[in-house]
Each structure stands twice: as structure tokens, then as C-alpha cells.
N, CA, C and O atoms as a CHARMM CRD file, in Angstrom:
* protein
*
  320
    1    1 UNK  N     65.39400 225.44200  33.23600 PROA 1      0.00000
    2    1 UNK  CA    66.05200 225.70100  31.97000 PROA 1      0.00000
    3    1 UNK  C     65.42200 224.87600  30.84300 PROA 1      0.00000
    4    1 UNK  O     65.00200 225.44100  29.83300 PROA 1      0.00000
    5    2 UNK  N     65.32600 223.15500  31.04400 PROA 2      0.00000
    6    2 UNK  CA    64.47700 222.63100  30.00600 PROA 2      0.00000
    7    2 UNK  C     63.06400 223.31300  29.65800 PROA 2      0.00000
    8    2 UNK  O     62.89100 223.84300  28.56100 PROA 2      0.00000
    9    3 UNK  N     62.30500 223.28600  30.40400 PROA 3      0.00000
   10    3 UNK  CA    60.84900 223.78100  30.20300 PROA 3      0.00000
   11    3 UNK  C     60.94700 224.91400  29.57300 PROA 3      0.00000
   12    3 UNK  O     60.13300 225.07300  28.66400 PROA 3      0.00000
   13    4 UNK  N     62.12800 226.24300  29.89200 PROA 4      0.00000
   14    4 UNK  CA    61.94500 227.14000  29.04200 PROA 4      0.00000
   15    4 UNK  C     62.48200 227.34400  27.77800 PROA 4      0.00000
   16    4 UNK  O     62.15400 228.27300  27.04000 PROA 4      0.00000
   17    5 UNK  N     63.64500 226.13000  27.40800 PROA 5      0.00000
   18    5 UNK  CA    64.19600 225.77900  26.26800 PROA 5      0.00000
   19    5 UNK  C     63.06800 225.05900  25.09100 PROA 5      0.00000
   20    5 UNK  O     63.17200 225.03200  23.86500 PROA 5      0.00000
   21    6 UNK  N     62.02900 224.53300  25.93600 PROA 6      0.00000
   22    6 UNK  CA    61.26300 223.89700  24.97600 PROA 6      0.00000
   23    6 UNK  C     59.85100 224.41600  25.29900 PROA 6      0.00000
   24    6 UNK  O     58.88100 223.72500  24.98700 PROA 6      0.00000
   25    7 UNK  N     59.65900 225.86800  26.04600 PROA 7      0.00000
   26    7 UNK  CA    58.67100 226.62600  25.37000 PROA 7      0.00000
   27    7 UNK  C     57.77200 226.33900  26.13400 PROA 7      0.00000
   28    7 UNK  O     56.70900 226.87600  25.82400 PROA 7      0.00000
   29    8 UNK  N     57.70500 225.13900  27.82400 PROA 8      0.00000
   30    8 UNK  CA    56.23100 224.63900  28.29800 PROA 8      0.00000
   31    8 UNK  C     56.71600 225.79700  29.27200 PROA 8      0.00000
   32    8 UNK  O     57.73200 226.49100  29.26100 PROA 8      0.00000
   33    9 UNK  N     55.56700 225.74700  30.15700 PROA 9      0.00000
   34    9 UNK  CA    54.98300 226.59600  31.10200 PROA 9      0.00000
   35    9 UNK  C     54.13200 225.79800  32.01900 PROA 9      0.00000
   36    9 UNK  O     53.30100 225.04100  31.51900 PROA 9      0.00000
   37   10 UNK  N     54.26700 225.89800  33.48500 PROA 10     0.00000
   38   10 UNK  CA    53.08500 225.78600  34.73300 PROA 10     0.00000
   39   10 UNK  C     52.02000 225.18900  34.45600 PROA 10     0.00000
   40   10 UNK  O     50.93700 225.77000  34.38900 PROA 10     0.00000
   41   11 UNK  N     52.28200 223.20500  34.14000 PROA 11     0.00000
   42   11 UNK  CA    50.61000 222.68800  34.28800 PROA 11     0.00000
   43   11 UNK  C     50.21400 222.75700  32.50300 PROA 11     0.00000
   44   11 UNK  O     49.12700 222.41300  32.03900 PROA 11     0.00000
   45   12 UNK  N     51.07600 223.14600  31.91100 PROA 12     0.00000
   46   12 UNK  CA    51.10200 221.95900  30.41400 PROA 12     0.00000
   47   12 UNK  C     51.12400 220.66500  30.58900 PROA 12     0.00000
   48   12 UNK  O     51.66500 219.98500  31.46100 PROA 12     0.00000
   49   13 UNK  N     50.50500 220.39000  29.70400 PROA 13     0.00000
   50   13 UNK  CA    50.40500 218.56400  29.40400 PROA 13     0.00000
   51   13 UNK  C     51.27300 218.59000  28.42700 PROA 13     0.00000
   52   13 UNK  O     51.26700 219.21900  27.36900 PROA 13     0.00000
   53   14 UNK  N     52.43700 217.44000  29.12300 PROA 14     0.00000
   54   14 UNK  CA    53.50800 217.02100  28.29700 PROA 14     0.00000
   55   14 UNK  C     53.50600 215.63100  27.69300 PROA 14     0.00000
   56   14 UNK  O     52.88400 214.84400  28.40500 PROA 14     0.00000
   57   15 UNK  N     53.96100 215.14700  26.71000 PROA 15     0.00000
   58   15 UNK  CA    53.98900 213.90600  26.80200 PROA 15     0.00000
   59   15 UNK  C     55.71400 213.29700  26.62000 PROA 15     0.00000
   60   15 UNK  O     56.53100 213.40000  25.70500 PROA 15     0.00000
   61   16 UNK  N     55.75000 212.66500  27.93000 PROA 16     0.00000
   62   16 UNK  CA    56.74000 211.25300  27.69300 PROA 16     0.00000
   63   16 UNK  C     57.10600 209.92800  27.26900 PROA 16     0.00000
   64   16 UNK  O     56.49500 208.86600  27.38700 PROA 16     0.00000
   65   17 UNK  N     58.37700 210.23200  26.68000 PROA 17     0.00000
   66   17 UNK  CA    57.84700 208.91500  26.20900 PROA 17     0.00000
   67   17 UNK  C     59.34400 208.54500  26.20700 PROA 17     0.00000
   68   17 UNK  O     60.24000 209.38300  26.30100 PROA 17     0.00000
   69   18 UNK  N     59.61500 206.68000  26.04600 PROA 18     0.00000
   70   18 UNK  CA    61.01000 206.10200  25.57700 PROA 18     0.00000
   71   18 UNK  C     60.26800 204.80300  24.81700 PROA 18     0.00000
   72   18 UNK  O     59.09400 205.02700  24.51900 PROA 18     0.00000
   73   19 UNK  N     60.63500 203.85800  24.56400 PROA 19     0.00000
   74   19 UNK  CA    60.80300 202.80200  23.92400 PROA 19     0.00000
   75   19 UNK  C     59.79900 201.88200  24.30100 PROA 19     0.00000
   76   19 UNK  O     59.16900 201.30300  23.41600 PROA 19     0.00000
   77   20 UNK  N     59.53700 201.64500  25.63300 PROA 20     0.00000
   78   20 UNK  CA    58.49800 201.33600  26.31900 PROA 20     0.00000
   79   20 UNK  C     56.95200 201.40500  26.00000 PROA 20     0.00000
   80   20 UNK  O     56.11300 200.58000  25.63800 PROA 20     0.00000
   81   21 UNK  N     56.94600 202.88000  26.32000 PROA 21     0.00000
   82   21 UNK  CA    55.61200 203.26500  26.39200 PROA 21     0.00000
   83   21 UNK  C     55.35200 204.95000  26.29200 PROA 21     0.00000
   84   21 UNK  O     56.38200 205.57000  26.55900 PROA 21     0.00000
   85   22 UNK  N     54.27900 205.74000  25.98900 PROA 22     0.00000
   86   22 UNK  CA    53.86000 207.03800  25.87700 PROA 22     0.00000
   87   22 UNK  C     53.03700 207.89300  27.03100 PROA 22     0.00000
   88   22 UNK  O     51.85100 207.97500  26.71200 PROA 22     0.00000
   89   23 UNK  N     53.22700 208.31100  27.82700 PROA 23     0.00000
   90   23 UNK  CA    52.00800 208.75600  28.51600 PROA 23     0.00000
   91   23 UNK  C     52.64200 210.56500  28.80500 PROA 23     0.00000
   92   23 UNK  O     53.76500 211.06000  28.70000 PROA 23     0.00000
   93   24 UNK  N     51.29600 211.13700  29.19700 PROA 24     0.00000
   94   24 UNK  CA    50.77300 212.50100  29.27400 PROA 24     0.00000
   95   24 UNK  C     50.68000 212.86000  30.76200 PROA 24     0.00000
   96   24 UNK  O     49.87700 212.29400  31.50400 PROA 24     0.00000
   97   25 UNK  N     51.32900 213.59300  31.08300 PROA 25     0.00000
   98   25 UNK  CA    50.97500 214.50600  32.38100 PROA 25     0.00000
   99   25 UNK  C     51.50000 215.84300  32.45600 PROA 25     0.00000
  100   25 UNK  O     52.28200 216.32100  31.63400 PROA 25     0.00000
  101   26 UNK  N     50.98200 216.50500  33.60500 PROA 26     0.00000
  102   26 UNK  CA    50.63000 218.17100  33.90900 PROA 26     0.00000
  103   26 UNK  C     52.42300 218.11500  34.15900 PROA 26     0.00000
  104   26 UNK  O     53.03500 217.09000  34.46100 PROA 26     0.00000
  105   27 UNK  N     53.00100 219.39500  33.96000 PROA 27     0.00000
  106   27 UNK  CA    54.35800 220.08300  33.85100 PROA 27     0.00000
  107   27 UNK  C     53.90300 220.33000  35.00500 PROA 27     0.00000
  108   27 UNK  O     52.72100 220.61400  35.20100 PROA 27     0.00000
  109   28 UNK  N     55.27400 220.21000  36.41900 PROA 28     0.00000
  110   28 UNK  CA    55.33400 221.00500  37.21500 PROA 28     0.00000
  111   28 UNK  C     56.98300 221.66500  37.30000 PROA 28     0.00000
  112   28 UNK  O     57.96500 220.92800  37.20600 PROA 28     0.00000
  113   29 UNK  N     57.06300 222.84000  37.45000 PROA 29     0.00000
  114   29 UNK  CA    58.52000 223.05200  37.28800 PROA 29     0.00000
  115   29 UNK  C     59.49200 223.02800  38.51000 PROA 29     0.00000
  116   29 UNK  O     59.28400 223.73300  39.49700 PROA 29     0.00000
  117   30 UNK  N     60.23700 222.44100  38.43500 PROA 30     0.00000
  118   30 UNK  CA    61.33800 222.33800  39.49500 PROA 30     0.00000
  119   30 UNK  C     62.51000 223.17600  39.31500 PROA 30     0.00000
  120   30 UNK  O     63.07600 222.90800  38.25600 PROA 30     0.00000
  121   31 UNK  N     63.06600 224.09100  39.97900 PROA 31     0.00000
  122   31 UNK  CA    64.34100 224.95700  39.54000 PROA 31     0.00000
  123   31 UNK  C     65.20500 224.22700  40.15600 PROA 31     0.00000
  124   31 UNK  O     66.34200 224.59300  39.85900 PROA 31     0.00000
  125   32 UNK  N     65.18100 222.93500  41.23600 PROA 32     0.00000
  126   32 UNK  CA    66.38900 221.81700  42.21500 PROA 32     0.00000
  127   32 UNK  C     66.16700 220.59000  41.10700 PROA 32     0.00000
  128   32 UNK  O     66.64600 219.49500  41.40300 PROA 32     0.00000
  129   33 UNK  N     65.67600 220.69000  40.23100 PROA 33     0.00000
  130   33 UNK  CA    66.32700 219.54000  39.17100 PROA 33     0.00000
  131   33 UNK  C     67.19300 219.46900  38.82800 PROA 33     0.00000
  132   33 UNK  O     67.47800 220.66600  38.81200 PROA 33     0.00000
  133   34 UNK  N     68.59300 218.66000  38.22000 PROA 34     0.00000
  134   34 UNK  CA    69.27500 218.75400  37.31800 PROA 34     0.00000
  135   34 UNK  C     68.89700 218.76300  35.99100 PROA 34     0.00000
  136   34 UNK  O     68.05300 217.93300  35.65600 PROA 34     0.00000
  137   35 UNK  N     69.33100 219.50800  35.17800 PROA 35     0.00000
  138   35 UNK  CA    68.92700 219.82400  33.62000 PROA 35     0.00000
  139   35 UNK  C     68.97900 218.47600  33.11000 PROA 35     0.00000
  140   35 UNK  O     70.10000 217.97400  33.18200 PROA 35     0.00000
  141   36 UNK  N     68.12000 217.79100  32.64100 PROA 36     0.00000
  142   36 UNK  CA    68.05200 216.95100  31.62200 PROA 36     0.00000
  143   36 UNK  C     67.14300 215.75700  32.48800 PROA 36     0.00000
  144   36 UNK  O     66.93400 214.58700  32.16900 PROA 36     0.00000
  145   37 UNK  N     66.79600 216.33700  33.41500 PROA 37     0.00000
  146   37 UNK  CA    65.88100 215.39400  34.74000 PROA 37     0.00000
  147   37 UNK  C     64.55200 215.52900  34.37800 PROA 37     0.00000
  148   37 UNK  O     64.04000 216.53100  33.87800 PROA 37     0.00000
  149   38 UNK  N     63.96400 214.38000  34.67600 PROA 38     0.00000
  150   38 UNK  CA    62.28500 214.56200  34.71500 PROA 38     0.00000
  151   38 UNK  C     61.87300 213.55100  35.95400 PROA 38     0.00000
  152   38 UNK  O     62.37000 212.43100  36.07100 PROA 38     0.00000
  153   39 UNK  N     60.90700 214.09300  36.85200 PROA 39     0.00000
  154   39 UNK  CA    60.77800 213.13300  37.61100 PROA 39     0.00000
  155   39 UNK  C     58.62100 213.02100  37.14200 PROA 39     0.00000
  156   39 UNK  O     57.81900 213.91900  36.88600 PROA 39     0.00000
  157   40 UNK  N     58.46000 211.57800  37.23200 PROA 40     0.00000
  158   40 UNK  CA    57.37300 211.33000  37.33700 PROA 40     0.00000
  159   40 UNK  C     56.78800 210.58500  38.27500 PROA 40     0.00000
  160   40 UNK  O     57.10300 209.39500  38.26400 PROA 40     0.00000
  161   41 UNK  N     55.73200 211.07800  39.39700 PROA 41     0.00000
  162   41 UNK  CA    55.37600 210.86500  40.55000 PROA 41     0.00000
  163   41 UNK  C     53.97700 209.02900  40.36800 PROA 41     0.00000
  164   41 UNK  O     53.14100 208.62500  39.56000 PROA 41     0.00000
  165   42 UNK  N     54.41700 208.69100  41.34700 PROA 42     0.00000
  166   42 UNK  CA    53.41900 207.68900  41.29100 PROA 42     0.00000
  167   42 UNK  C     52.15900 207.84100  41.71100 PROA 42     0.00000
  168   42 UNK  O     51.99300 208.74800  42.52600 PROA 42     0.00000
  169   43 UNK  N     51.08900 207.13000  41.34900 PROA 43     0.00000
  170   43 UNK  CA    49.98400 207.42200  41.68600 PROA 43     0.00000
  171   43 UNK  C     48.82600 207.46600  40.38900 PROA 43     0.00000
  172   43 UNK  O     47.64900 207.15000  40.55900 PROA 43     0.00000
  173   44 UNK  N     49.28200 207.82700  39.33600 PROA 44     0.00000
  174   44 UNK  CA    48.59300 208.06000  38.20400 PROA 44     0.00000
  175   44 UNK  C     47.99700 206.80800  37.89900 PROA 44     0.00000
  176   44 UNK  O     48.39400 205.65500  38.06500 PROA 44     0.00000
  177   45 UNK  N     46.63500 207.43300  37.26700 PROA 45     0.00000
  178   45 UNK  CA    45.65100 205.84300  36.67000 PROA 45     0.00000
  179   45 UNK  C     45.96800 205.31200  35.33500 PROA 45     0.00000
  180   45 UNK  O     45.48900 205.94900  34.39700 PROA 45     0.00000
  181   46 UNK  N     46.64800 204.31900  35.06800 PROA 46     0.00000
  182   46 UNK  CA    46.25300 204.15900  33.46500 PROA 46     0.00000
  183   46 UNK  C     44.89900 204.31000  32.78900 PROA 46     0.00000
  184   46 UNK  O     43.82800 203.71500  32.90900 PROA 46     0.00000
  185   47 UNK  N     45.35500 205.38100  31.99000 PROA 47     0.00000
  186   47 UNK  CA    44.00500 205.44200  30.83900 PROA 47     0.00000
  187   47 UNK  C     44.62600 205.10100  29.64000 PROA 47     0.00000
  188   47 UNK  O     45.63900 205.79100  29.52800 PROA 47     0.00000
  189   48 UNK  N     44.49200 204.41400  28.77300 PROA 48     0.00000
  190   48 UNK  CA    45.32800 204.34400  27.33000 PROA 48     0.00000
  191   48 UNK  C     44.48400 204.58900  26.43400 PROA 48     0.00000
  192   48 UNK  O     43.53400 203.80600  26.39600 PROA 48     0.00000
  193   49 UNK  N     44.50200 205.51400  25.59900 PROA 49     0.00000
  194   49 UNK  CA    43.41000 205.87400  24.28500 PROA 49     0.00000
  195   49 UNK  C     44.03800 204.66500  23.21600 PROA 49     0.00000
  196   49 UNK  O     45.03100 203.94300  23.30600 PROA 49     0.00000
  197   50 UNK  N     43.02100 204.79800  22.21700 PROA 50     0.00000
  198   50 UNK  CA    43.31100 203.90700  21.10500 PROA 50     0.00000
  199   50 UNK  C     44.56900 203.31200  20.35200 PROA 50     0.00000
  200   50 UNK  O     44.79800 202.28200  19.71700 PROA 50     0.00000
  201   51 UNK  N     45.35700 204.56800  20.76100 PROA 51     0.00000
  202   51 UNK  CA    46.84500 204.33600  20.12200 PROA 51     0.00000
  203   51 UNK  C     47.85800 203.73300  21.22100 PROA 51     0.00000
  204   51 UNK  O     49.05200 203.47200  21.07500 PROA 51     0.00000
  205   52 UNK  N     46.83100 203.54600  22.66900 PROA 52     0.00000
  206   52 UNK  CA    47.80600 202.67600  23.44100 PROA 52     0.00000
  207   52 UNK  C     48.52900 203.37700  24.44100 PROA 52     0.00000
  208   52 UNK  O     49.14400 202.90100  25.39500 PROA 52     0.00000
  209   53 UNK  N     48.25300 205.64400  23.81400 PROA 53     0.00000
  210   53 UNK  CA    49.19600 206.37500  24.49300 PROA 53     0.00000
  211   53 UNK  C     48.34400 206.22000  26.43800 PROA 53     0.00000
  212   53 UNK  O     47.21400 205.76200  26.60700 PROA 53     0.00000
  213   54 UNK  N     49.02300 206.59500  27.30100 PROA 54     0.00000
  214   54 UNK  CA    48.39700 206.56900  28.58300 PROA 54     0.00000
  215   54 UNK  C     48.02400 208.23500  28.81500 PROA 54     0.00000
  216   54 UNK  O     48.80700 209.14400  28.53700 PROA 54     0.00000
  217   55 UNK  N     46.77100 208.40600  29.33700 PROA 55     0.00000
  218   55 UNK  CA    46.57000 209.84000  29.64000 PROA 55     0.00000
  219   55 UNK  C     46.32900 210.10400  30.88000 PROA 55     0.00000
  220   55 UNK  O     45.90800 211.20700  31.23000 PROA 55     0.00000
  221   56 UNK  N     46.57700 209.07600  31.75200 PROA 56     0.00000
  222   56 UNK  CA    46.69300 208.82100  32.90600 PROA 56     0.00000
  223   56 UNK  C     48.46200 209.31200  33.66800 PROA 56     0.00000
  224   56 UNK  O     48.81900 209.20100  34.84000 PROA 56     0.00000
  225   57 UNK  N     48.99400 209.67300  32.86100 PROA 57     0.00000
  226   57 UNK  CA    50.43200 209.72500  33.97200 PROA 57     0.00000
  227   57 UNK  C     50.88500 208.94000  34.75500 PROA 57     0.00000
  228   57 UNK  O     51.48200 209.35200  35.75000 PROA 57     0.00000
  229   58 UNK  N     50.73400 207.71600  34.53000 PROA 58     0.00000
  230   58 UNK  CA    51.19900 206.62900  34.73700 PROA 58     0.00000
  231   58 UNK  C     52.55500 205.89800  34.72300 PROA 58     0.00000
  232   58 UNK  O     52.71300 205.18100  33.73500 PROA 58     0.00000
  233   59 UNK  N     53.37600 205.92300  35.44300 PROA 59     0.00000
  234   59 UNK  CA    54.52500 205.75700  35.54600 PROA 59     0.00000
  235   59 UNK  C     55.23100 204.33000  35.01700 PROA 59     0.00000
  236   59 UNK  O     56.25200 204.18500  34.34400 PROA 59     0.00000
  237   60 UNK  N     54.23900 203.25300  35.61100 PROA 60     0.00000
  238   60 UNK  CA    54.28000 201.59000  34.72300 PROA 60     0.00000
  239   60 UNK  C     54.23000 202.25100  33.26600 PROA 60     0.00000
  240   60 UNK  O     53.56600 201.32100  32.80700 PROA 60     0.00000
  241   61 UNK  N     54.37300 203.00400  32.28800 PROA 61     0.00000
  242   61 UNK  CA    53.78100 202.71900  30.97700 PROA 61     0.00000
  243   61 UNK  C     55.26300 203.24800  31.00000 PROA 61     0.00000
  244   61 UNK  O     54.81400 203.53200  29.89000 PROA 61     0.00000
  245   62 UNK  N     56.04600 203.50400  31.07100 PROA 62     0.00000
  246   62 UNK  CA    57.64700 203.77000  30.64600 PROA 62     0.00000
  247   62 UNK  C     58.74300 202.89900  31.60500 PROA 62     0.00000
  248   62 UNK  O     59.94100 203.17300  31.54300 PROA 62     0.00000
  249   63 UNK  N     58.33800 202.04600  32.31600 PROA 63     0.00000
  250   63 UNK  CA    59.02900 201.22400  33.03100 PROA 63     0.00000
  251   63 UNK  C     59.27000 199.21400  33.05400 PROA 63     0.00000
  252   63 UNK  O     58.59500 198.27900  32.62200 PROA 63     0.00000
  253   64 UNK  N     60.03300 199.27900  33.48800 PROA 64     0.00000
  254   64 UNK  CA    60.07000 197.59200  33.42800 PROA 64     0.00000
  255   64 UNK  C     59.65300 197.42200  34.68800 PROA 64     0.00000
  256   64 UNK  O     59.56100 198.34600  35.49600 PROA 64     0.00000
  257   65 UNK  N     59.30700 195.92800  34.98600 PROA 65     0.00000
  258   65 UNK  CA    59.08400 195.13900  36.26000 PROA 65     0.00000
  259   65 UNK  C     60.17100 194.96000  37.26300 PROA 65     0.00000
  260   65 UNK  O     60.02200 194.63600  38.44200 PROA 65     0.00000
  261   66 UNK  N     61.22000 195.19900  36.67300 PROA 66     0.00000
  262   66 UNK  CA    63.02200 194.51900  37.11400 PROA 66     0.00000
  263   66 UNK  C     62.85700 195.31700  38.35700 PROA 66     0.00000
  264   66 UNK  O     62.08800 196.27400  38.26400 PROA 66     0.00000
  265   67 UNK  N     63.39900 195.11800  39.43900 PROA 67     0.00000
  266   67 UNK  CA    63.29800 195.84900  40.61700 PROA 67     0.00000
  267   67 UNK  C     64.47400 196.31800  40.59900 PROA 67     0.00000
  268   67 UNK  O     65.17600 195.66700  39.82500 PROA 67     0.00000
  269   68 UNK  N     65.24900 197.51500  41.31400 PROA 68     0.00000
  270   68 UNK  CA    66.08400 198.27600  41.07700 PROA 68     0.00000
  271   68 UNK  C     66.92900 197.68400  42.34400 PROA 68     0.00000
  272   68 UNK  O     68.15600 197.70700  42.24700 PROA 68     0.00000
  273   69 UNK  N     66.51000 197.31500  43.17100 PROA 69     0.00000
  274   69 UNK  CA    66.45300 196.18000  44.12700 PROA 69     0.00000
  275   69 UNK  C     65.84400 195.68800  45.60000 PROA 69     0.00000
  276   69 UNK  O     64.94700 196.34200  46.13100 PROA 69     0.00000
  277   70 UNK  N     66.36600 194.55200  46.19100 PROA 70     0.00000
  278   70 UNK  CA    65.62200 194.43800  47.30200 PROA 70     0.00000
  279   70 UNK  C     65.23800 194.83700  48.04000 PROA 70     0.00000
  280   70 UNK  O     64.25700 194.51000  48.70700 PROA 70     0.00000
  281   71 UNK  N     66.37600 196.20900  48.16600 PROA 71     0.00000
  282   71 UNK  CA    65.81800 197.45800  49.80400 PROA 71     0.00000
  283   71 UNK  C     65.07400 198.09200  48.94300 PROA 71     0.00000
  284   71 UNK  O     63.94100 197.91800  49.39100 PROA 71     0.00000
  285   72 UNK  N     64.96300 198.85500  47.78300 PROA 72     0.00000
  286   72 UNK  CA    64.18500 199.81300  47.41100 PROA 72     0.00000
  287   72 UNK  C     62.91800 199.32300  46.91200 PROA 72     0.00000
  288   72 UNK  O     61.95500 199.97100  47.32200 PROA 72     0.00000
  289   73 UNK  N     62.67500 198.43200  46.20100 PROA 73     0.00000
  290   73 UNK  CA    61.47200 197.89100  45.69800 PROA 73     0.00000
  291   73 UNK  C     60.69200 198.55100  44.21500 PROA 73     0.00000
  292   73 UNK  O     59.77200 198.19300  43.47900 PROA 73     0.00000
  293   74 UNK  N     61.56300 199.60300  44.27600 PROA 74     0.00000
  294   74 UNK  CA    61.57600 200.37000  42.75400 PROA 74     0.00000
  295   74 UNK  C     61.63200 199.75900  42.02600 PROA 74     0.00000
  296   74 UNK  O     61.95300 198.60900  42.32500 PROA 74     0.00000
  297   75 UNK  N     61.37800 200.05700  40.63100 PROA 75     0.00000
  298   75 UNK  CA    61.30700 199.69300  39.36900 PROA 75     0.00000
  299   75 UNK  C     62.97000 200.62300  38.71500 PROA 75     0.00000
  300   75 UNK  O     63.57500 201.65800  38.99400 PROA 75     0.00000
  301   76 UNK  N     63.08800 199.69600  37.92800 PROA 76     0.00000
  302   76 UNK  CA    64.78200 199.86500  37.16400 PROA 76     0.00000
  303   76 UNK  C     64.35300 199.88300  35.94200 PROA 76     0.00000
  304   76 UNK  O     63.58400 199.03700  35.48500 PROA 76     0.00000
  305   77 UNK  N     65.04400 201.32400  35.00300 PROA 77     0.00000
  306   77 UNK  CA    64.92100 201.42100  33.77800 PROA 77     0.00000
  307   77 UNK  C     65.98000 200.43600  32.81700 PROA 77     0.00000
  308   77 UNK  O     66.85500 201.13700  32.31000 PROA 77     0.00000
  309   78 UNK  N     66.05600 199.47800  32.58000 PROA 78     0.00000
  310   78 UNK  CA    66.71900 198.81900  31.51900 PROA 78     0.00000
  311   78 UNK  C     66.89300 198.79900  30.38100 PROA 78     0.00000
  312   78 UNK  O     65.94100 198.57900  29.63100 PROA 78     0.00000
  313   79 UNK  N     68.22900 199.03400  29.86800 PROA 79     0.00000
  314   79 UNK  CA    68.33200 199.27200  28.39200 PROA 79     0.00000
  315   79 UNK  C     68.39400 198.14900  27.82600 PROA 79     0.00000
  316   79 UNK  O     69.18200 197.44400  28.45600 PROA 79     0.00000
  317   80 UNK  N     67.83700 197.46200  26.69700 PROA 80     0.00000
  318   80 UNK  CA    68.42500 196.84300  26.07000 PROA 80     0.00000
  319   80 UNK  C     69.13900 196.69400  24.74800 PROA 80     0.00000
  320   80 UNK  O     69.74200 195.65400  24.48600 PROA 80     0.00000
């Protein structure tokens, strides 16, 4: 429903972003998402062009260090 509310399609380059940081990766569409979900997979290289954005899909560039905790070892989005 998002992707077709905002017009992307199959393997567009999107860019994300929050407060953090900016980065770019390929749309894959999920119809078992919940609406307003984005998941971004690990693995991506940081590349940062001049403005700092990542074109790498890089998941560190919108995240904190804070661990989400001890069993998981994830990273926790924190508001401040």
C-alpha cells in the first residue's frame, strides 16, 4: 500500500532518512509488512557522497550504537 501510495515500484532507489543520517537503497516490496513499516537489511557498504548522504544502504547511517539489548545485540532507535 505505501509504495503504491507514493508512486515507487520493484527495485527503485529510495532514500531514507530520520535525524541521524540519509542513505539510498533498492525498493523491495513486501505485501506481509505492516503499513507504515520499512525494513532495512544489513550488510550494506557505507559509501557517503559529499553531502554525507550514504549510497551504500547502510543501516549504521540511521541508527545509534545503544544496543536494544543483551540477548539481541541489535541496535535501538532512540529518540531524543
Amino acid at each position: 500500500m505505501d509504495a503504491r501510495r507514493l508512486t515507487l515500484k520493484q527495485d527503485d532507489l529510495c532514500e531514507l532518512y530520520n535525524d541521524r543520517g540519509r542513505t539510498i537503497a533498492a525498493l523491495t516490496i513486501d505485501d506481509g509488512l505492516m503499513p507504515g513499516v520499512a525494513v532495512l537489511a544489513t550488510g550494506g557498504w557505507f559509501r557517503p557522497d559529499s553531502q554525507g548522504v550514504d549510497h551504500g544502504g547502510n543501516p549504521n547511517t540511521l541508527t545509534a550504537i545503544t544496543p536494544a539489548s543483551h540477548l539481541s545485540q541489535a541496535t535501538a532507535l532512540i529518540h531524543a
